[in-house]
N, C-alpha and C positions, 0 to 999 in steps of 0.2 A: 504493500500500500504506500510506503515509502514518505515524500513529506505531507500526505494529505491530513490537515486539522492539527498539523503541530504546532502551530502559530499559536493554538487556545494552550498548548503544555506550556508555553515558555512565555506568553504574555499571556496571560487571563485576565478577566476581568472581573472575573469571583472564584472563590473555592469555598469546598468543604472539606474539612476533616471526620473523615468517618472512623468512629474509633477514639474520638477526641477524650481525654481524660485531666483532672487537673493535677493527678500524680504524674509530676514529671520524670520519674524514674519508670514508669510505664509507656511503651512505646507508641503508643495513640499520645498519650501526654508529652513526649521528646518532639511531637512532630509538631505537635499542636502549639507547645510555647516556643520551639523554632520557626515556625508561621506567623506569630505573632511579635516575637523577637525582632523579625527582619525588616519589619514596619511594613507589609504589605500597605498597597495607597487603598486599596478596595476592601470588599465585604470578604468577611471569613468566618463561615457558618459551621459550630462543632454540631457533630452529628455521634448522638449515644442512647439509647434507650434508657441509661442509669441514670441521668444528669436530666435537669430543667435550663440548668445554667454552667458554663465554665467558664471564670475569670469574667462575670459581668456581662457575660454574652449569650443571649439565648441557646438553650441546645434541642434539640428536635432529634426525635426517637429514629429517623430513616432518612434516608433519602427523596421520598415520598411527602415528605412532610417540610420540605422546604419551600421558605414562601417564592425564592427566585431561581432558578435551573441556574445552577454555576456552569462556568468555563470548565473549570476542572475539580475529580475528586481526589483524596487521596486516603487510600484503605490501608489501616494499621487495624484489622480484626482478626479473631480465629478465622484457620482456612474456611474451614467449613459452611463459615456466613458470607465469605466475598460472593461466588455464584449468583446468590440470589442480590446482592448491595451491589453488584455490576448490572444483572441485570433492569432493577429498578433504574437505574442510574441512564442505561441504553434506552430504556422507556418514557423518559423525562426529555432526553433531547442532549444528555451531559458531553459535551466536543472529547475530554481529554479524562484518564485517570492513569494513577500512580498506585500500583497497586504493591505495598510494602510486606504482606504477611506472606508466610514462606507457608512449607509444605502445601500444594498444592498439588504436587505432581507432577508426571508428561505422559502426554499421551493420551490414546482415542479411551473414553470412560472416568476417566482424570479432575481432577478440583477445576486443574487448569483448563479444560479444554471445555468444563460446563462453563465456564468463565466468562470464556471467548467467542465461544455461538453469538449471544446478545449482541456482544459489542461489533464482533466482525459486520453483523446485518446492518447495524444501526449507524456504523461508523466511528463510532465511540474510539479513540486508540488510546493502547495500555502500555504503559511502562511496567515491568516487572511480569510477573508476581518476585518473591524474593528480591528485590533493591534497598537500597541503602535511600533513596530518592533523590528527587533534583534539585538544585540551586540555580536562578537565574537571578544574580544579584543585580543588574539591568532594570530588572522588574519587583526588583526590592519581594523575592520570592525564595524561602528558602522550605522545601515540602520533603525534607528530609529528617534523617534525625541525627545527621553530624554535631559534630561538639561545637563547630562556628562557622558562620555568615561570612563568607569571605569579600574581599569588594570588588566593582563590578571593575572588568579589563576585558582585554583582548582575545585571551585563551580559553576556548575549548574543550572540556574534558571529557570523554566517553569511556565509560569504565564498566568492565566484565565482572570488576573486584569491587564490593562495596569500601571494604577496609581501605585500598586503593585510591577511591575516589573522594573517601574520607581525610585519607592519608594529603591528597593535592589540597584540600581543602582549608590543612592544617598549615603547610609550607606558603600557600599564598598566604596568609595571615603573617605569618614568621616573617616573611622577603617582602613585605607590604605588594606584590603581584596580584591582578585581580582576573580575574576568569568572565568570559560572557554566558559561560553556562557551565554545570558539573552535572553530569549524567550518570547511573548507575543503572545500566540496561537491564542485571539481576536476569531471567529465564528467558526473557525474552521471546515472550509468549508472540507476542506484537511490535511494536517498537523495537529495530534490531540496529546492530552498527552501521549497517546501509542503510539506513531512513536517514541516519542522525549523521552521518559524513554526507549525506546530499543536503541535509538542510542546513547544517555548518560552512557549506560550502559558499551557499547564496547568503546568508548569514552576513550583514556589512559591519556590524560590531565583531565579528569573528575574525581575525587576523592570520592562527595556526590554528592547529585539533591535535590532540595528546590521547595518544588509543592506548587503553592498557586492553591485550585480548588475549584471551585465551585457546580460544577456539572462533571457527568460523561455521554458519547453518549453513548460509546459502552463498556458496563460494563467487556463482554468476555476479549476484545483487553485490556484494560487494565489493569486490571486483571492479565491477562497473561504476561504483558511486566512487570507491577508491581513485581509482584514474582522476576520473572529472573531478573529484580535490584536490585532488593532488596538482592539477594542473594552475591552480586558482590562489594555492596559498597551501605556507609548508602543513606535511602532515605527520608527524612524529608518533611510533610506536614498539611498545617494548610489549612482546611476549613471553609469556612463562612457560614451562616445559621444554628447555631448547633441548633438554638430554634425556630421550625416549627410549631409557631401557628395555622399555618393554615391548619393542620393534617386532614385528613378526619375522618370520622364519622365510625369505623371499626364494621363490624360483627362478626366478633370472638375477646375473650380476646387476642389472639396471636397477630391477626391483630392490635387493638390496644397495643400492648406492643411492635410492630416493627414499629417503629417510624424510617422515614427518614431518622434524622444524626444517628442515632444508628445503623443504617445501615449499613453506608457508616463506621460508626465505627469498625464494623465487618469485613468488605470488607478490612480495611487500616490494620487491626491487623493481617486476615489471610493472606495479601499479603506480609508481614514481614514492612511494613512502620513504619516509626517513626511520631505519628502525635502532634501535639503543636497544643494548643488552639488561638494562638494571634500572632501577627505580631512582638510584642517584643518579646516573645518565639522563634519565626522563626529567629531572627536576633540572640539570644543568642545561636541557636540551630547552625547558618550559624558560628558563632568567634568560636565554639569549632570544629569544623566540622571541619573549615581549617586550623587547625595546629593540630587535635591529629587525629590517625588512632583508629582503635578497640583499645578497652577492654579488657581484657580477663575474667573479671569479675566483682564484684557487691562491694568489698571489700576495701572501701578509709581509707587510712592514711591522716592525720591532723597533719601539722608541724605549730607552731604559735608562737610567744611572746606574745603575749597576751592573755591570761586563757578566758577569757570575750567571745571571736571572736571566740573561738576553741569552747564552750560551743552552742554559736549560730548556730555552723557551725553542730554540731550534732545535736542539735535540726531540722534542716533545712534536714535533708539529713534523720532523722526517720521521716519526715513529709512525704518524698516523697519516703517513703517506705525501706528504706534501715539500715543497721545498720554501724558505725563504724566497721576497722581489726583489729583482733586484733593483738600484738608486740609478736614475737615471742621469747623466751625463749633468743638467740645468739643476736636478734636485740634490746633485752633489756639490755644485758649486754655490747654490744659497744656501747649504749648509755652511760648505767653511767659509761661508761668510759671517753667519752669524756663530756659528760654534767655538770654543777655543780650539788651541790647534790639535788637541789629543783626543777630541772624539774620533769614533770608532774608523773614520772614511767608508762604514760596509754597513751592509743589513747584517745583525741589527745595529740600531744608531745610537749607540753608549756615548750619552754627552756626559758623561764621567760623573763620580760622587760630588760634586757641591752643586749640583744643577738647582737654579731655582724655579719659580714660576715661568719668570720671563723667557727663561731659555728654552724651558718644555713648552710656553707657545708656540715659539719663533721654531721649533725643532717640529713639531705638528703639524702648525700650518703648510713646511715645506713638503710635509711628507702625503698631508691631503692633497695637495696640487699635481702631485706628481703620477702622471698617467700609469709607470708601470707596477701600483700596487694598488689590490681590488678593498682591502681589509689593514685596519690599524691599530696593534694591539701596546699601548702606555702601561711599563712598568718602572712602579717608581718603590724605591726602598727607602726609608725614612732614614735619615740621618741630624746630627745634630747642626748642618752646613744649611740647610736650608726647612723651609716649613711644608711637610705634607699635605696639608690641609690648602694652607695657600696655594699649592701647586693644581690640587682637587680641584681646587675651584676653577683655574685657570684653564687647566683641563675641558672642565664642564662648558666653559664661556664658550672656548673655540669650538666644541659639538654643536651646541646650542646654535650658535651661528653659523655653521655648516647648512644645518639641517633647517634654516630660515632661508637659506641663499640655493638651494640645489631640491631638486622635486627628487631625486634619487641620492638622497647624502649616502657617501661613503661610511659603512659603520665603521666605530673605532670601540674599541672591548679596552678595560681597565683593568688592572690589578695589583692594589696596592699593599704589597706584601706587609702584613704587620699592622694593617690598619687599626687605628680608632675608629671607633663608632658613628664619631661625625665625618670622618672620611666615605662611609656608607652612604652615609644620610645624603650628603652631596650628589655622588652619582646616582642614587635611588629618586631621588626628587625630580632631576633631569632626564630619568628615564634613560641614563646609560649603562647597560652593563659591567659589572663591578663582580669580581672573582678571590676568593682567598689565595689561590696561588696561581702561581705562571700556566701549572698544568692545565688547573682546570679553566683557566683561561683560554689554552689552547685546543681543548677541547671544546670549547665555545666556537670557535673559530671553525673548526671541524665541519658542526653540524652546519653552518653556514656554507660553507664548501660543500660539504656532501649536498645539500639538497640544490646546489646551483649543478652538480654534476647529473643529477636524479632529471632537473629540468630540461637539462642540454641534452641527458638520453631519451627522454620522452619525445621531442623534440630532433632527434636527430636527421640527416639527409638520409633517406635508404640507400643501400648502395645497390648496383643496377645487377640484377642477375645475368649469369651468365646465359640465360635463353628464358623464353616462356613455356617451361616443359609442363604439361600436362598427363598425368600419370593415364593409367588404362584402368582404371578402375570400376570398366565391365569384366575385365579379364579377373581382376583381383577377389570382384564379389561371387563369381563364378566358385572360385577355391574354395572360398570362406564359405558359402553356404551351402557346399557340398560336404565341409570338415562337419558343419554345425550342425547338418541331416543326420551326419553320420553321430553328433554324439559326440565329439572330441573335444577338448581343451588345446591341443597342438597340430600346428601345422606340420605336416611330415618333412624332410628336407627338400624334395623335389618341391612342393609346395611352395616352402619359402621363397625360395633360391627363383621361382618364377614371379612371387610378389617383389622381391626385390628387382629384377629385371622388368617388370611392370612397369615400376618408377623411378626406372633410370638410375639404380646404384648397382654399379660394376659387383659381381660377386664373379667365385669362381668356379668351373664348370664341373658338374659331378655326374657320374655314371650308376646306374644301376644294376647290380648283378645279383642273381637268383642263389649262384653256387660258388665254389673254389673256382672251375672253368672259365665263368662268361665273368670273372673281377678278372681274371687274367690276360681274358682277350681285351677290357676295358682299357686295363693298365697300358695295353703296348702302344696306345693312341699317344697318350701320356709321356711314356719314356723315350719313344719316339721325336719327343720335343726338346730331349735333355732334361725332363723332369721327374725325379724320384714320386714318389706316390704314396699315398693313406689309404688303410683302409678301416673303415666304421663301420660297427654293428649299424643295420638298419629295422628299426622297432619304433613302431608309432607309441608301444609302451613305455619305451625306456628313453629318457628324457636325457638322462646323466649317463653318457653312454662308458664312463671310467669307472663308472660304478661296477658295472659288468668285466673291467677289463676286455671294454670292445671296441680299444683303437691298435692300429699297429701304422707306425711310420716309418718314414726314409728307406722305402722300397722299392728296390732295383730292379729283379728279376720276375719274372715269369714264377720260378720257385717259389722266391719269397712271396709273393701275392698267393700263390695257391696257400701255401703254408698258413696263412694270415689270415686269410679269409676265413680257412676251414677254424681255424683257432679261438677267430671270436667269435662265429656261429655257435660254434662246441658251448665257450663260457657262456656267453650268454645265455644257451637252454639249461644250462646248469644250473646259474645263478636265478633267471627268474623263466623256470619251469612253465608260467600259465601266460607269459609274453608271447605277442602274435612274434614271431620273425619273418621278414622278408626278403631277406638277405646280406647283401653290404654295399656301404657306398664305396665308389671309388673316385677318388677326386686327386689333380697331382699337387705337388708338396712346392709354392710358388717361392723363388729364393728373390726376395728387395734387400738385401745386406744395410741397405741406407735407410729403408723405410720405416718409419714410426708406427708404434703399434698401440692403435686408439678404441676405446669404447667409445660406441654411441647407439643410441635406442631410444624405445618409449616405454613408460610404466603409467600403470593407472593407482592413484591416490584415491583413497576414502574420501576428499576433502574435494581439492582442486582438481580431480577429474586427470585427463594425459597430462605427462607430463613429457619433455624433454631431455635425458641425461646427456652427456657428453664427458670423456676423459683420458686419462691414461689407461689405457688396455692391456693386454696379455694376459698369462695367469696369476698374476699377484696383482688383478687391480683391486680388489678388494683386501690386501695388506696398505698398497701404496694411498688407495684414497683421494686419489687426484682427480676431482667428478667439479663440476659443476648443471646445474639444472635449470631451467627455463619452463614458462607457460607455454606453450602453441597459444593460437599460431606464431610463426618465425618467417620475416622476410629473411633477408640476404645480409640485412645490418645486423639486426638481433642477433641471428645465426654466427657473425661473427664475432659480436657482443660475446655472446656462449663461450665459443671458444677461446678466447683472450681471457677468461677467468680463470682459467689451467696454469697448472705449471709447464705441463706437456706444450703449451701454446709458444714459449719463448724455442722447443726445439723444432718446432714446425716451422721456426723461420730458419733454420740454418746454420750451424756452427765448425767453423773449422773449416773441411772441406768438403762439409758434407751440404747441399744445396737447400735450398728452402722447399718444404713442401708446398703442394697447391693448397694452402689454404682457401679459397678461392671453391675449390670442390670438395674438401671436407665440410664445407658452410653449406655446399649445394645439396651434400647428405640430410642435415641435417633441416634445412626446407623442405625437400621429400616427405623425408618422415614424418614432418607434421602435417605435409598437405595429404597422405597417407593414412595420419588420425582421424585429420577431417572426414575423408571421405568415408573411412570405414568403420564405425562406431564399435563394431562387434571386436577390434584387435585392442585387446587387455594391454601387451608386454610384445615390445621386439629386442633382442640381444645382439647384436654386429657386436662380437670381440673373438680374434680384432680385425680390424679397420685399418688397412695399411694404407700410409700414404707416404706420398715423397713427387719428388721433381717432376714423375709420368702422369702423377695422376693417383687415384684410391681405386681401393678392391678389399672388398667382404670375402674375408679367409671362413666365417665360419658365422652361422646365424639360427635364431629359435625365434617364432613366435608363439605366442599364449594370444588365443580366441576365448571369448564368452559364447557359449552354442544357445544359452536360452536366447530367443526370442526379444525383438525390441517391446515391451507393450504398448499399445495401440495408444496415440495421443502424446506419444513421449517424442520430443522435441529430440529431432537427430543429433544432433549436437550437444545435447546434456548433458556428453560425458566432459565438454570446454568449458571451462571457467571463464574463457574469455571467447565471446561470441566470434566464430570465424567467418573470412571471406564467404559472401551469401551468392556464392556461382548461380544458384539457383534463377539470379534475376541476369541473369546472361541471354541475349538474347537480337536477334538481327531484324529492323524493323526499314518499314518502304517510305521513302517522304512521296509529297504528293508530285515531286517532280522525276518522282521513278529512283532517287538517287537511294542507294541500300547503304544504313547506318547501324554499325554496332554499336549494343547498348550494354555496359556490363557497369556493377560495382565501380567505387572508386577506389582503388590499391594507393598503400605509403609510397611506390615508388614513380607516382604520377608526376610528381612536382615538376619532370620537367616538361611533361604535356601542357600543365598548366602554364609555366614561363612562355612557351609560344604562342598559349589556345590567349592571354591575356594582351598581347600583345597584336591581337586583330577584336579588340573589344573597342569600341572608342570613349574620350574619359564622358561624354554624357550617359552612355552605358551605363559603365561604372557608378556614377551618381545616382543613377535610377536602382540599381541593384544595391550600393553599400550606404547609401542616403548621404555622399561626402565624397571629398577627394579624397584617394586613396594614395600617399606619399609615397611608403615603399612597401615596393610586391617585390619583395625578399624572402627566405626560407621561411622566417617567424612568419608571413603573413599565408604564405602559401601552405604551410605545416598545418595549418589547423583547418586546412579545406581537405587536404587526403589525411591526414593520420586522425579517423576517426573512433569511434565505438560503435562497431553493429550491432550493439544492444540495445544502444539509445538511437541511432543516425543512422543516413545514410545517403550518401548521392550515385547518383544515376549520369555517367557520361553517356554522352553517344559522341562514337568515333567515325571519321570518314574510316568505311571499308577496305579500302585501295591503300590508302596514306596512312591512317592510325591517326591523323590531327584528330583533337579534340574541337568538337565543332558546338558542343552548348553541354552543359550540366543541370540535375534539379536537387534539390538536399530538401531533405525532413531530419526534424530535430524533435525527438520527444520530450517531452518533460519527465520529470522523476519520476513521477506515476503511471506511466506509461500511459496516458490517455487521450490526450492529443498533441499533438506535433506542428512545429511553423515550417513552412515551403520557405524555398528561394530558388529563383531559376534564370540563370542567365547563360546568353546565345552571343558568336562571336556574332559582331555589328553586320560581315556579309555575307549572314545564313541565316537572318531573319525574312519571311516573309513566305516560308517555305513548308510551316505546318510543323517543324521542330519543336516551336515552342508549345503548342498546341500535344502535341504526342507524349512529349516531356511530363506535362500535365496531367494526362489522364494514366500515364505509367505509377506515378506516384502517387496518386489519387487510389491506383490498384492497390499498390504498394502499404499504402495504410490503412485499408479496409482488409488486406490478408494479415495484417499484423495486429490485430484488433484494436483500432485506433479508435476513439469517439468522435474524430472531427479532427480538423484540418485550421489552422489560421493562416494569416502572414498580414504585414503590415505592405501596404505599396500608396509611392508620392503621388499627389492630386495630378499631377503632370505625365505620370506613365497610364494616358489614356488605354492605349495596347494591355495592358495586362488587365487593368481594372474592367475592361471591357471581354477580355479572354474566361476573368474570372463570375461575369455575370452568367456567360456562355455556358460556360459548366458547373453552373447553381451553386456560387459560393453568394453565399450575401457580403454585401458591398456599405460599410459604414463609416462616417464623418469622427475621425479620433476625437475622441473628449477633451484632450489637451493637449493637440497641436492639428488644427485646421490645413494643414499641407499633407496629413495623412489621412489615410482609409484603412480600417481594421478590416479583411475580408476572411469569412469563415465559411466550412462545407461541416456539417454533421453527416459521420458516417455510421451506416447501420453497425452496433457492438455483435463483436464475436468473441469464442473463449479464448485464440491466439494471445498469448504475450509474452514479447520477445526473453522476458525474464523472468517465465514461468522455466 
């Protein structure tokens, strides 16, 4: 449901406390004089059957019996009475409730789930059952039972842990930080972390979000809410469980090397999150958060008196990856102008022990003006040479004035080692960042980098694939649902070895023989080539074929293959007696001397559905542990992204004399595969180890897949095994203009940006102004990035291509809202391919397009001046309206009939 009616949880305009009591050691009574406590501006009505009155205010036996429907409730009663206090509540018309009392249960026959009926009908949304509750100190609302009211600021807080959310509560009070909401989602019957990171996101007193989570329900939802905040403003989060002893026992190496939190590591990285290991992290992550904005980059200045601190300060800051900026040429020379002659000449800038105020100006301001450092971190150690405090404040002047003079001030982070208390107060006042030590300084610094890097990846150029290969995935479903008729969990080798040939990954060529004989006559093909030869028990039962003692390698003759074959046939019926055999493979023994030997594959998670592994291969890779992991889908960047997280990645470029591999076509592996996921829902696990590659090129030495044989069920969304909605080929498709000319019409792909460089460049700028309501300065990456690198969960645009040429000749985009229930159009044609029924076509595609997705309607805004469209759009029954406030626009809307489709069901 996502942010429908949360506006009444976080401004109301009335409450009740149901449960209310005037023992405040009772938790109806902690919440009730917490409500009270926080000076709410409005009415707040205690609701108790025992009570006439508490603290002066009438009390009323129910829900039922109040004289005005509040905004919101909030229920601190035994389980057993919410069901029925929700449902009056649902009956009355109540927008929001918090529901605090625990045991209720999960699941169909459940406390919780009588709970829920009402409200889900009615609309009602619940926070909880089980929460700590919320604070919107904004709204002078605190419907919690925390120990204190914290005051209202910029941050955030969505918490899985009441104690947690309790805990942030206590720290902004401590660091005088104030919060624009603290959330305590508790079961999360209704209200989940995807409702509340999409409405934190639109949120304008919300500046960061601070996630404590534990666990994720609905991986799609959040996922997708995750993204689009993360795009909008930082989003910082620390989970618990990172070390999953209790891993299950995996069948494939992939499977065991996608571990749990690795997972969710994956998931937090492609959603653009900022994630911290620890609750101190979180809190250092929350004091920089709410006093600096973005980064622009990775490049810190180091102003000190003291040489020592400045020395730690780099060490600390290459620890965590980064290097000192360097001083440029103009900001080297207004230092020793103003410096004596013994500071430092380097980053950092030790203007030595008797520095006073004036000189940490004059030593600031050079280092703010200076283009090559993005971040600037003031460390002063107190001595008896000069005054702390005065330098504090001098400090704080030149921030202060910064950040009066530049719509993007450069942040500068403090740390005044040894500080007094009024040293605090100073930078606390001015809202500058202020740290106990250099470290935690520089881990301030960190999270600002990190989430400037998080932005640039989400944001990246895609890089261009080596061709538009489209897998056979008739031929692959063919396999699959012959393995699945049959009942199986694995695909046999020949099977594989054809899926992988399907989609274009080189594997190596295996022969099938019945007896000792026809592995012989196999092998001479082989040896023939100068290549020795394997031979493998062949057993759709036996998975782990060393189990059996059913390989034999580096096989020369004729002899030896019969020897070998008969061998492992023999063990094999030995060891597992009730196994089908069918003989053995024979496959030859490929010698790359030079070649790296890599895993890569897919595993299916509990959680986020495929996943991506990629890493160092052979048979110790699970000693060595060299894996990184990814969501699907993967263009050609990500894929490379992937691999560059390896250790294995730095010898795939080449060392010594040994040449670099193609990475290039290990990346193109690993696109396959996911467009491979996509297409095939039913493949659980694939194993490539290993994966050689080097200078020629890759080839699959050896491979396994794991099938699910049940049955999709009916209504189940193909892709519900992705957490993040993939390319929708489905809407692929080649349509006629009325001047005969044939246009493809497909998705918009991340690696369009440079169709769109040319397709804009025959738009003309009155075009432009009728489509972005403005002139548009620069059509640069940033502006072009956010027309392809979309969410098909929420969005979608629709190219049509010239045929012949591939130009982009017009586009149309729909944008959902959170709730997925209507979406805004925009559609624009180059200037000399209007007139021609494009736009017209465009139109009624996307009009399909969100009546299959079960959309309630349709809007878009268009200028009093784009006759053309507003006329197009009367043509095909949108109603046409005069904006309420601003008379140069027309609000136009189509109501489409509802269907059960949703994209994030």
């Amino acid at each position: 449901m996502s942010i429908y009616g949360l506006n009444r949880l976080f401004t109301p305009q009335s409450i009740a406390i149901v449960g209310a009591s005037p023992n405040r050691t009772s938790l109806g009574g902690a919440v009730y004089a917490n409500a009270i406590a926080a000076g709410f501006r409005s009415c707040i009505d205690p609701v108790n059957p025992k009570y006439e009155e508490i603290g002066g205010r009438r009390c009323v036996a129910s829900v039922d019996q109040l004289d005005a429907v509040p905004d919101l409730i909030v229920v601190a009663t035994p389980a057993p009475t919410v069901p029925a206090i929700i449902d009056a509540a649902a009956k009355r018309g109540v927008g929001a409730a918090i529901v605090i009392s625990s045991g209720l249960g999960h699941g169909q026959g459940s406390l919780a789930e009588r709970m829920h009926a009402p409200a889900r009908a009615s609309g009602l949304r619940i926070v909880g059952p089980n929460c700590l509750g919320v604070i919107a100190p904004h709204a002078a609302l605190n419907a919690s039972f925390a120990a204190v009211t914290p005051e209202s600021g910029s941050l955030a807080v969505i918490s899985q842990s009441g104690a947690v959310a309790a805990a942030m509560a206590e720290w902004g009070m401590r660091h005088e930080i104030g919060f624009s909401a603290i959330v305590s989602v508790g079961d999360q019957i209704d209200v989940d972390v995807g409702d509340l990171l999409d409405f934190f996101a639109l949120d304008r007193r919300t500046h960061a979000i601070l996630l404590y989570v534990e666990s994720v329900k609905d991986s799609r939802k959040f996922m997708s809410a995750a993204r689009a905040a993360a795009r909008v403003k930082p989003v910082v989060v620390v989970k618990s469980g990172r070390h999953d002893e209790g891993k299950r026992a995996a069948a494939t190496h992939t499977g065991a090397l996608a571990g749990s939190d690795a997972v969710y590591d994956a998931a937090f990285r492609r959603a653009g999150l900022l994630r911290v290991n620890d609750m101190s992290e979180l809190f250092a992550a929350a004091q920089t958060l709410a006093f600096c904005r973005d980064v622009a980059g990775s490049r810190l200045a180091i102003l000190t008196n003291g040489g020592g601190f400045g020395v730690l300060a780099v060490d600390s800051l290459v620890d965590q990856g980064y290097r000192p900026a360097e001083l440029s040429a103009e900001t080297t020379a207004r230092l020793n102008a103003a410096m004596p002659p013994l500071w430092s000449h380097a980053n950092p800038v030790d203007i030595i022990g008797d520095a006073d105020a004036a000189r940490f100006t004059a030593a600031l301001e050079a280092l703010i003006e200076d283009p090559g450092n993005d971040a600037i971190l003031v460390l002063n150690v107190q001595t008896a040479l000069a005054s702390s405090l005065d330098t504090a404040k001098a400090v704080r002047d030149v921030v202060v004035a910064e950040r009066s003079h530049r719509l993007s001030p450069k942040p500068v982070l403090t740390s005044w080692i040894g500080a007094a208390a009024e040293v605090e107060t100073v930078f606390r006042a001015a809202r500058v960042p202020h740290y106990q030590t250099e470290i935690e300084a520089i881990g301030g610094f960190a999270h600002l980098a990190r989430r400037h890097e998080l932005l640039q990846s989400l944001m990246a150029r895609p890089a261009a694939a080596p061709d538009d290969f489209k897998g056979d995935e008739k031929a692959v479903r063919a396999i699959v649902e012959a393995a699945c008729n049959d009942g199986r969990n694995w695909l046999d080798p020949f099977e594989t070895d054809a899926v992988l040939q399907a989609y274009g990954i080189p594997s190596v060529q295996l022969r099938k023989a019945a007896d000792a004989g026809a592995a012989a006559e196999a092998a001479r093909e082989f040896m023939a080539q100068g290549h020795p030869v394997a031979v493998k028990i062949l057993s759709r039962d036996i998975q782990h074929k060393s189990d059996v003692d059913g390989v034999r390698l580096s096989l020369t003759s004729d002899a030896d293959v019969r020897t070998s074959a008969e061998t492992v046939i023999a063990n094999a019926r030995r060891l597992r007696p009730k196994a089908r055999i069918d003989g053995v493979i024979v496959q030859p023994m490929i010698t790359r001397p030079r070649a790296r030997e890599l895993i890569t594959g897919l595993a299916r998670d509990s959680v986020f559905g495929s996943v991506i592994v990629f890493g160092h291969g052979g048979v110790s890779v699970e000693i060595v542990k060299d894996k990184a992991i990814a969501l699907p889908p993967l263009d050609q960047q990500r894929a490379l992204d992937l691999i560059a997280r390896t250790r294995i990645s730095r010898l795939i470029d080449g060392y010594r004399n040994v040449p670099a591999a193609r990475r290039d076509l290990v990346a193109f592996v690993l696109v396959r595969l996911s467009q491979l996921a996509a297409d095939i829902p039913e493949i659980l696990e694939i194993d490539i180890n290993p994966l050689l590659a080097d200078d020629a090129g890759v080839l699959a030495l050896d491979a396994r897949i794991s099938i699910d044989p049940t049955p999709l069920s009916p209504g189940r969304p193909h892709h519900a095994h992705f957490a993040i909605r993939p390319y929708p080929k489905e809407w692929e498709r080649t349509l006629t203009l009325r001047d005969g000319q044939q246009v493809a019409v497909r998705p918009v792909r991340p690696e369009d940006e440079r169709l769109y460089e040319e397709f804009f460049r025959h738009v003309s700028p009155d075009d432009m102004r009728l489509r972005f309501f403005g002139l548009v300065k620069d059509i640069g990456h940033a502006f072009i990035a956010r027309l392809t690198q979309i969410d098909y969960g929420r969005s979608i645009a629709l190219l049509a291509l010239d045929e012949k040429t591939g130009a982009l000749l017009g586009v149309v985009r729909l944008h959902a809202d959170p709730d997925y229930r209507n979406g805004e159009y925009a559609v624009l044609l180059r200037s000399d391919r209007k007139g021609i029924g494009l736009g017209w076509m465009l139109m009624e595609l996307i009009i399909d397009y969100a009546r299959k997705e079960g959309l309630r309607g349709i809007t878009g805004q268009v200028l009093r001046d784009n006759t053309t469209m507003l006329t197009m759009c009367r043509e095909l029954g949108f109603s046409v309206d005069e904006d309420r406030e601003d008379r140069n626009l027309f609000t136009v809307s189509l109501s489409l009939a509802p269907t059960a489709r949703s994209a994030l069901d």
